[in-house]
N, C-alpha and C positions, 0 to 999 in steps of 0.2 A: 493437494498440491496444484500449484499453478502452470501453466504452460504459456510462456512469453515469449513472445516475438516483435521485432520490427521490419515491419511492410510498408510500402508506399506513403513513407511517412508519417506511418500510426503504428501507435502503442499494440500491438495484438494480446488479450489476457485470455487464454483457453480456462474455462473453468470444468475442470473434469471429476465425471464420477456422480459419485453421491454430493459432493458439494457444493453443485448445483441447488439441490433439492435442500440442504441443510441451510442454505446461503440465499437461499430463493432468487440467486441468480444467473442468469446467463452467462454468456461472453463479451469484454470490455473491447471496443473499437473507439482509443481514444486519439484524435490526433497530435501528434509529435509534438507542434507548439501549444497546447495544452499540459505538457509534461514540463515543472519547472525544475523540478529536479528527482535525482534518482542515487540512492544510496543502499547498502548491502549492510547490514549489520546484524548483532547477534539480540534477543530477547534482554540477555544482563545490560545492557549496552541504550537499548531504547529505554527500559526503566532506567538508569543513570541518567540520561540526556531527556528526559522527561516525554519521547513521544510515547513510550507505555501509556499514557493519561489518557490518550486518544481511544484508550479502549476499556473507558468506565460502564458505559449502558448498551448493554444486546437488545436491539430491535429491528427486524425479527433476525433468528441466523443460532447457531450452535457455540455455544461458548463452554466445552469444557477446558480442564487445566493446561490439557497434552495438544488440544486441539480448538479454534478458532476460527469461525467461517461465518462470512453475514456482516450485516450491518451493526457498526457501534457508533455511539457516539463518546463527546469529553472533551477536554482542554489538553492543548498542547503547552503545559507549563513552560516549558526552554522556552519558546517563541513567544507568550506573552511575557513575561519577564523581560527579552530580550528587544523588545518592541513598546516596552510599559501602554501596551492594550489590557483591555480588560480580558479575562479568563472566555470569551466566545467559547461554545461547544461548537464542535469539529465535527464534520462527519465524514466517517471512514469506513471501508470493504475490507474486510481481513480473508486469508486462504490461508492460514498458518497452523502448519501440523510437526517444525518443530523449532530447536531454540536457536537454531544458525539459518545462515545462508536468507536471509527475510530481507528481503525487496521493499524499501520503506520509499515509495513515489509521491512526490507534490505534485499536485492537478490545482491547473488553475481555469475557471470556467467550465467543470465538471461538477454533476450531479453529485459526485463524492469531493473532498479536499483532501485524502490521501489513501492511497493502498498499502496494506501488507502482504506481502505473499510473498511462500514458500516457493524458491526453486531451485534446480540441480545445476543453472548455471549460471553462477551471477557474478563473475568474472567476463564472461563471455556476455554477456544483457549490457555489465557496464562501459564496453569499452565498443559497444554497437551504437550505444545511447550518444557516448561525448562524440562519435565519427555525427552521426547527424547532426546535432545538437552544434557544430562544428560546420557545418556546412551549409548551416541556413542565415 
């Protein structure tokens, strides 16, 4: 699971535990206007709306069924459809250990194009995001 916060105008993504080590990643310091958008959904809900696609090919990072951590890549079907682009592969950071509460973020001029991550408070994450997001 992930630990997200916003600080001095940046995204903060704590990656704790072992899923550092599974995910061969650190911690994400992204800043605020890099973040284009930020939404809370459930795993049934990303397969419906096609961002599930975003997570066809594991390199490198843990991909079992209950759990998700590391680099993927893939097409985000709803958005090319929706844009009549061609199917582009995505690259995305997952930290996802279960089927709710999942952090689905657009990064724009990031090493990644979106995150998934699992957190305990994403009520509270989305209503910090639109305050900033609000005031710049």
């Amino acid at each position: 699971m992930a630990n997200v916060k916003f600080e001095d105008n940046q995204m903060i993504v704590d990656i704790s535990g072992l899923d550092k080590v599974w995910g061969f990643k650190g911690d994400f310091k992204i800043p605020i206007d890099h973040v284009s958008d930020l939404t809370v959904e459930s795993r049934d809900q990303m397969q419906k709306d096609g961002k599930w696609g975003l997570v066809n090919l594991r390199a490198p990072g843990l991909g079992l069924p209950t759990k998700k951590v590391g680099t993927f890549y893939g097409s985000f079907y709803g958005e090319a459809s929706q844009m009549n682009q061609s199917k582009k592969s995505k690259k995305s950071y997952l930290d996802v250990s279960s089927k709710d509460n999942i952090l689905f973020v657009t990064l724009n001029n990031e090493k990644y194009d979106y995150l998934f991550l699992s957190v305990t408070n994403p009520a509270e994450l989305m209503s910090q995001f639109q305050r900033l997001k609000g005031n710049q």
